[in-house]
N, C-alpha and C positions, 0 to 999 in steps of 0.2 A: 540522524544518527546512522552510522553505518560501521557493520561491523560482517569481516570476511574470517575463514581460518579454514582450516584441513584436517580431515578426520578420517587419517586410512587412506582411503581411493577416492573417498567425497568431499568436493570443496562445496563448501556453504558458505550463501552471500546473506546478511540479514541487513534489514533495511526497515527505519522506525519515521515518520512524517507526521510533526506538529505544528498545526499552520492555523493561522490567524484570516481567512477568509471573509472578511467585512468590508462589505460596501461605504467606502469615507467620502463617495461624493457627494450625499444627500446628508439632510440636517439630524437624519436619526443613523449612528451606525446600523444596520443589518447586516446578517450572515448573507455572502452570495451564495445566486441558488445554486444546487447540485452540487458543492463543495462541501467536503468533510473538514473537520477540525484535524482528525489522527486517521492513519495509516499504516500500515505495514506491508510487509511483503520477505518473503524466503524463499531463495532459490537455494537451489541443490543439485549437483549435476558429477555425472562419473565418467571417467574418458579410459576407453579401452580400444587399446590399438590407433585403428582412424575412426571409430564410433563415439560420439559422447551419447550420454542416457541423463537426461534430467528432468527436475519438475520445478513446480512454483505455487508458492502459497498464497492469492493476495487478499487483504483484508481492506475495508474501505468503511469509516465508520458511520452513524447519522450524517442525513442533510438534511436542507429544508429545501422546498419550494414554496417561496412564499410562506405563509403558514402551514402548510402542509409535510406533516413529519417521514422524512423518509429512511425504512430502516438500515443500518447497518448490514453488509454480505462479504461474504467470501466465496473464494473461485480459486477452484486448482488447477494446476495446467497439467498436460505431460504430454 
């Protein structure tokens, strides 16, 4: 899902990732490793003159490796 729009002097990009990440080559589905189910992400950025000024929001949800539960993080840019 993706959704952009303009607020003022700030365009904002939002961006939403629901994904099916299962390994069908073997006899049991699994989750492949190090992939999430959901995702997101938010940019935002301002253009003044010839400077633009932005950030980023990203989200990255559970994974697994193997059994092994990996948590959910987020990471800002600028």
């Amino acid at each position: 899902l993706e959704v952009k729009l303009d607020t003022d002097i700030v365009s904002h990009e939002f961006y939403l990732d629901y994904k099916d990440p299962v390994d069908k080559s073997g006899a049991e589905d699994t989750q492949l490793a190090y992939r999430s189910k959901r995702g997101a992400k938010w940019n935002a950025y301002a253009t003044f003159d010839q400077w633009t000024l932005g950030s980023q929001y990203l989200y990255q949800g559970e994974r697994f490796n193997g059994s092994t539960r990996l948590p959910s993080y987020s990471l800002w840019n600028f």
